[in-house]
Structure formats: structure tokens, C-alpha cells
N, C-alpha and C positions, 0 to 999 in steps of 0.2 A: 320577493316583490314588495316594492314601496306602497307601504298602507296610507286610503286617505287623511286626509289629516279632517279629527273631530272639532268640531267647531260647534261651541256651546250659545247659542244666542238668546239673552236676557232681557226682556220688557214685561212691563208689568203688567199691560192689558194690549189686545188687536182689533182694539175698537176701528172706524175707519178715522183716519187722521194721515199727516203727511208723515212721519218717523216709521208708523207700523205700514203706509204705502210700500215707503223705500225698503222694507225690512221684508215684506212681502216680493219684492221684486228680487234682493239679494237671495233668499231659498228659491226661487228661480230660474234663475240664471246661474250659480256658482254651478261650477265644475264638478259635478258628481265624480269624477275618477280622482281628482285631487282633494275633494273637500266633502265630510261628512258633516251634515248640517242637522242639529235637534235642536231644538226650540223650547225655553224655560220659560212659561208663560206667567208670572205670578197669581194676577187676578184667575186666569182658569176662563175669563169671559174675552169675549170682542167678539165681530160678526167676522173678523177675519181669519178665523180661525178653521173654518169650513176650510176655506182657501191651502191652508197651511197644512190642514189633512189629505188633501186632495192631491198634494205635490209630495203626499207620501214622507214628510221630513215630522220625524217620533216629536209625541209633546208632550210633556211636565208640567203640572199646574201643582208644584210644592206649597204644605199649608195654605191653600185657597183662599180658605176662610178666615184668614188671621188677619187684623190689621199691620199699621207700621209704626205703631206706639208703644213703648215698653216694653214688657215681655211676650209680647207680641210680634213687634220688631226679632227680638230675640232668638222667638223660636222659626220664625220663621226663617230666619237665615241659618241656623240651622241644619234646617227643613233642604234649603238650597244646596249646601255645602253637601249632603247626603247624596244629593242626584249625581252632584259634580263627583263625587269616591266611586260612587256607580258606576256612570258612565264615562269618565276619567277622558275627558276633553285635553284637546293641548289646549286651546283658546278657550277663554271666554271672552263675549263680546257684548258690553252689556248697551244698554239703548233709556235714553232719558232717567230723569233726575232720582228715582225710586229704584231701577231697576240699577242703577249706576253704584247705588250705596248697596244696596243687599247684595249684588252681584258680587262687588268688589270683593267685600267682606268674607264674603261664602268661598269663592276661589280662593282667596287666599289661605282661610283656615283647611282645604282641600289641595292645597297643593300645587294646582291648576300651572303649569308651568307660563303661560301668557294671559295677562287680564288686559282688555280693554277697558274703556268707557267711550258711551259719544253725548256728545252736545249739538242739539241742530236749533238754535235759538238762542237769541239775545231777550234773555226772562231776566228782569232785574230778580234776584233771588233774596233774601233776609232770613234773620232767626237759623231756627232748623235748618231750614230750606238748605241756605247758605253752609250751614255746617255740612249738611250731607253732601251736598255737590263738591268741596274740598276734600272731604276724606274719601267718596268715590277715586277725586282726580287723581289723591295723594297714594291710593294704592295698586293704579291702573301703573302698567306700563307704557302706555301711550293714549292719547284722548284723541277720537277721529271727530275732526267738526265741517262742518257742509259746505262754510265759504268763510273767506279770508275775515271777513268781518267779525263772523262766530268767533274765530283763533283770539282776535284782536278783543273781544266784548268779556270772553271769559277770562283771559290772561289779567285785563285790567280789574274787571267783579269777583272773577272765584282766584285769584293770584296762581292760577297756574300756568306754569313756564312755558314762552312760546314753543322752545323746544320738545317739549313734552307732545305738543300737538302737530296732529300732518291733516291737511286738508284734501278730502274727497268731496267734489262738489256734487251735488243732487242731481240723477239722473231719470230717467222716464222713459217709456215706452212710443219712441220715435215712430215706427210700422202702426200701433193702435192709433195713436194720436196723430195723425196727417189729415192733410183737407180730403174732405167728403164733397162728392158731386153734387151738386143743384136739387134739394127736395123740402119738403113742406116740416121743416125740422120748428119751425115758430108754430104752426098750427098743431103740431103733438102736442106741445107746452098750455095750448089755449092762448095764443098769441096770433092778433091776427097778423097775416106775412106783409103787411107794408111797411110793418111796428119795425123802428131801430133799434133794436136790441143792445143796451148796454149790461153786461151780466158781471158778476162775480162769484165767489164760489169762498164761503166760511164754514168755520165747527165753533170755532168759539167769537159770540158776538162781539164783544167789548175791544178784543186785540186787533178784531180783524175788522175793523172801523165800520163795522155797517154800518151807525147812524151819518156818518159822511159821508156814507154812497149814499143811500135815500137822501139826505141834503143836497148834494150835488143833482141827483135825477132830478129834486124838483126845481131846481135853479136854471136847469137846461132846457125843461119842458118848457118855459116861457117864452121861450122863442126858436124850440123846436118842438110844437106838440105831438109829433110821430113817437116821441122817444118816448120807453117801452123798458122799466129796471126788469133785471132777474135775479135772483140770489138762490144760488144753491146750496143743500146742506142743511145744519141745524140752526135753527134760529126761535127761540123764543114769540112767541107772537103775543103773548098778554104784557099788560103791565107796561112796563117805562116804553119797548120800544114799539107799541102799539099807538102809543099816544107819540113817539114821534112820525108815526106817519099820516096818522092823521093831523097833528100839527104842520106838516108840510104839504098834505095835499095830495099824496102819491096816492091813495089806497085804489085808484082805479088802471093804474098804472104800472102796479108793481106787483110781480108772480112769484108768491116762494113754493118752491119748487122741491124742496123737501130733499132727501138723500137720495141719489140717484147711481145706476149702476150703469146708465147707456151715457157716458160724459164726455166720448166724442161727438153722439147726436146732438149735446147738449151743447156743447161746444159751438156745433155749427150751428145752431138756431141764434147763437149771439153774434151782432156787428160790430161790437166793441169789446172789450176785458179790462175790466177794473180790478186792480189789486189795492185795496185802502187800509190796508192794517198798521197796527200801531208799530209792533216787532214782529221779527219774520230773522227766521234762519236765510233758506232759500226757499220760495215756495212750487212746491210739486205744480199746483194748479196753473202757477206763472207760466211754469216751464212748459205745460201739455196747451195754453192757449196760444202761446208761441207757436208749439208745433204744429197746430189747427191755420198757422198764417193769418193770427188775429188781433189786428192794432190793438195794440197795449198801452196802457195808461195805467202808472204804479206807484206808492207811495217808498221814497228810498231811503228803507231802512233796510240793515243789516244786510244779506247778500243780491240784493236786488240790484243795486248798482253795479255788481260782477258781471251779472246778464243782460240788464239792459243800455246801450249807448244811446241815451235819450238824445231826440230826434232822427236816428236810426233805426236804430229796430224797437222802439216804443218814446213815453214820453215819463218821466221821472217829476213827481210834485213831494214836497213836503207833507210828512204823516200829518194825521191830528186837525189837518187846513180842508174845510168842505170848499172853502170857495177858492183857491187852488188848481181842485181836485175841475171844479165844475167849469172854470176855465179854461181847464189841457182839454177835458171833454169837448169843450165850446170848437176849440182850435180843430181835432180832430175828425168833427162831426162837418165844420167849412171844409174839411180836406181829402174829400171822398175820393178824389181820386190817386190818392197818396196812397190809401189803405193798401191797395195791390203791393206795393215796393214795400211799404213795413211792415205785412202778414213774412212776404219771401225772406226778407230782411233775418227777422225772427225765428223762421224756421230754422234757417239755414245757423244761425248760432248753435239754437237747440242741438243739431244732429249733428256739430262737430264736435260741442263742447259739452255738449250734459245728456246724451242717451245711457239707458240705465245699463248696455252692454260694456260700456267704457268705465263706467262705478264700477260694477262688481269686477271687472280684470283690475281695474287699477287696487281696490278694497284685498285681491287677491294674490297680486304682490305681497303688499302689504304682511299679510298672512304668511308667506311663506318665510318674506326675511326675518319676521318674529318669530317663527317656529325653528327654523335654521340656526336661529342665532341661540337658541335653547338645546340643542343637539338634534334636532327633530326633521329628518330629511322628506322633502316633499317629493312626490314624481311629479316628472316633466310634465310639461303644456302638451297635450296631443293638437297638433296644428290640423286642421281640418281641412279633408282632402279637395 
């Protein structure tokens, strides 16, 4: 009998973010009778990790404690390369810029007959940074990256060959993320329900433009006083961007909303979705307000142009431009009765081209013609009765 094939998955922490989302949905969904999945967690930390025990797939938190400096670096990798002799993976699959270079390294001083790495972002990278993500690239067998842009961004910044990389674009949970019935989803928030809810949803402030969303909200508010920002997630409230919203006027206007774990509810409490980031792989969050059927308005960078056909199924502005941003708003907000055809619009991309059941088949191909092509024969697809 054909044994599954071990599949060693590498990131350095599962904090919530969009790489460790997707990587959470991949031990998921993969094919238990073809694919044994454990999980190398570096840091040993994330809240996702509950998650990741709960789906019953074994976890490794090699040297924890160590940084990724010196001999430290060092030992930690290692530390890696130990787990990998252990538990003697055909694959490894490593995930962002850290886990990308210890991974690599550690597989290959063990043996590991297939290394990945993946890139899901257009990060100008320098220094270290830069070295590591080259030597990742240079020792992986193939680099998976999220959309053609990613191929395109790193090919030209980290010099690695387009051939070396195949594109799996981001996928999501189509059935969780669908429109929700008629309820009082703005009044949960502390919203009152006649508020137009423009939302968006960041981890890290700076890339992901929020001082352009709050610019734009209060630009819009002047001559629409209904409208009502959201922002979910982490966001810093002291200091530089405290003082921008009190220089623009929002603070009675605008609800941060903190990390949230009901983000269909949340979803529907909003009448717009703003994506304002600087760089973006493809973003999860784009993809789940799509599938909630929610006019979109997005900054086009890096794979966003893949998904969105601006003025079909959302509207496309320039990163970095609040006023822009506050005029697609303007347009969308006179176009209320559009919103029905660009929510469907949206959807309907979503669940042809990016649900998360079609990543992990297509990520599993993948897997098997690299293991095949190593001598490593996979058993068949049990088709479902």
C-alpha cells in the first residue's frame, strides 16, 4: 500500500496574518490519505496554533528560543535539519522570508529529497533581508508565489528565474464567507444601522495605508455625513496615527474594531471595502469581501489587478493617493444601485477562481509531480462518491 506522502510545513510564527491564514487552510483541506502534514513552527508562538492542534497535524517548535543572528542563526538551523532526520519528510515547504532561509538550509543539510519556498508579497527587501531570500530561492526546488505579479516582482528584486516559480493564487473559504441575511450586524460594532459603513481590515499599519483610508473617510464625510470608517485588526492608536485622526476630523466617525474572530458578521456590517495598502501579494481579506458580494474599492498593487476588473467587479485607484482613494469612494457611494451587480460580480470571480478547495488540489498536484519526479510514488485521488 502507497504511503502518504510527508509534507514538512516551515514558518516561523501563526500569528493571525494572511500567509499563516492560507497555511492554516492548506492543513485543512489536504488530502489525509495522500498527504501527511506536520507543521515546523520556529517561533513556537501564534494564536494559530490552537487551530493547527486541533486539526490534529504534529508541531515542532525547534530552538524556540534562539534568534536569527549568528550563532544563533546557526544553531538553530540545526536545530531544524534534526526534526527533518527525525521525521524524514519527502517535502519541505517553507513559508515567508525566515522560514524560507532556515528551512531551506536545514532540508538540504538533511536530505529532504523536495524543498520548496514561497513568496506571497511584493516587500522591497535590502541587506540581509535580500541575501536571505536569494539563498532561500537558490536552494529551493521551486518557489510557489500567489499571483503573477509576486513571479514578476521577485524575478526582477531577488533575481530568481521565472521558471523556478509556478503560481498558486490565494484561495478562501467560499461556504464561511457568503452573503449573510438582513440583521443588526452595525449595531454589534456600536454602529448605528443607518451609518454607511466603509471598512477595511489591516495587521500592519504603514503597508496597509490606513492613514489613506482615514484621509479618504474624512474627505467623503463632507458631503456624505452618514458615512461611518471601520478598520479591523491591529492598529496602533497612540502617537503619529492618533494625531492623524484627529487632524482630519474622524475620531467620532471611526471604530477600531480590534482582532476579530466573527469576520463574516463583520463583513456584513460593512457597505463598502477598501483595500488601501501600499504592497500586497493577493489579499485574503479582498478575496472574503468579494465573497460577502461587497463593492470593492482597491489600491492596484501587486496581485490585485488579477482579481479585480475595475468597474466590474470593484474599482482599482492608485496606492499611496488618499484623494483618489476618496473619489472611487465618492463614485461608488452616488452608485447605490450598482452595488447589487458588483457584490454578485465579485462573488462570482471569487468561487470560480480563488476558493481555498482549488489551492490546495491545484498546491497538490504540485506535490505529487515533485515527489514522483524524486522516485516517490503518491496514491491516487480517491474521487468522492
Amino acid at each position: 500500500m502507497t504511503q502518504p506522502i510527508r509534507i514538512a510545513y516551515v514558518i516561523n510564527e501563526m500569528v493571525v496574518g494572511g500567509s499563516q491564514t492560507h497555511l492554516r487552510q492548506v492543513l485543512r483541506l489536504i488530502d489525509r490519505e495522500r498527504f501527511e502534514p506536520i507543521l515546523v513552527c520556529l517561533s513556537g508562538r501564534g494564536a494559530l496554533l490552537e487551530d493547527v492542534r486541533a486539526l490534529g497535524v504534529p508541531l515542532f517548535a525547534p530552538a524556540a528560543q534562539l534568534g536569527f543572528q549568528g550563532m544563533h542563526l546557526v544553531r538553530r538551523i540545526m536545530a531544524t535539519a534534526r526534526v527533518f532526520r527525525d521525521q524524514r519528510p519527502v517535502i519541505v515547504h517553507n513559508y515567508l522570508l525566515r522560514a524560507n532561509l532556515v528551512g531551506s538550509v536545514a532540508a538540504r543539510m538533511a536530505r529532504v529529497p523536495v524543498v520548496l519556498c514561497s513568496t506571497r508579497g511584493c516587500h522591497l527587501l535590502s541587506g540581509g533581508q535580500l541575501l536571505a531570500a536569494k539563498i532561500g530561492n537558490a536552494l529551493a526546488d521551486k518557489v510557489m508565489v500567489n499571483a503573477v505579479a509576486v513571479r514578476e516582482f521577485v524575478h526582477e528584486h531577488e533575481g530568481c528565474p521565472r521558471e523556478k516559480m509556478f503560481v498558486i493564487p490565494s484561495g478562501i473559504d467560499t461556504e464561511r464567507f457568503s452573503p449573510l441575511p438582513p440583521e443588526d450586524y452595525k449595531q454589534r460594532l456600536g454602529i448605528a444601522p443607518d451609518r454607511i459603513v466603509i471598512g477595511t481590515v489591516t495587521r500592519q499599519r504603514i503597508r496597509k495605508g490606513v492613514e489613506e483610508f482615514v484621509r479618504a473617510i474624512a474627505a467623503v464625510a463632507q458631503y456624505e455625513p452618514r458615512v461611518h470608517g471601520l478598520i479591523v485588526g491591529e492598529v496602533q492608536e497612540q502617537g503619529e496615527f492618533r494625531s492623524i485622526v484627529q487632524d482630519a476630523g474622524v475620531a467620532d466617525r471611526l471604530t477600531l474594531a480590534g482582532r476579530r474572530q466573527d469576520m463574516p458578521q463583520v463583513y456584513a456590517a460593512m457597505d463598502v471595502y477598501v483595500l488601501s495598502s501600499h504592497d500586497e501579494g493577493m489579499s485574503n481579506a479582498l478575496l472574503e469581501a468579494l465573497a460577502m458580494e461587497k463593492p470593492v474599492v482597491a489600491t492596484d498593487v501587486g496581485g490585485t489587478g488579477e482579481v479585480i476588473e475595475s468597474g466590474k467587479t470593484g474599482l482599482l485607484v492608485p496606492p499611496k493617493d488618499w484623494q483618489a482613494l476618496a473619489r472611487a469612494l465618492g463614485s461608488v457611494l452616488q452608485q447605490r444601485e450598482s452595488w447589487k451587480e458588483l457584490g454578485k460580480a465579485g462573488r462570482k470571480t471569487v468561487v470560480e477562481r480563488f476558493s481555498a478547495h482549488s489551492m490546495v488540489r491545484a498546491m497538490e498536484r504540485v506535490y505529487v509531480e515533485l515527489a514522483e519526479s524524486r522516485g516517490v510514488r503518491a496514491a491516487p485521488r480517491q474521487l468522492a462518491a
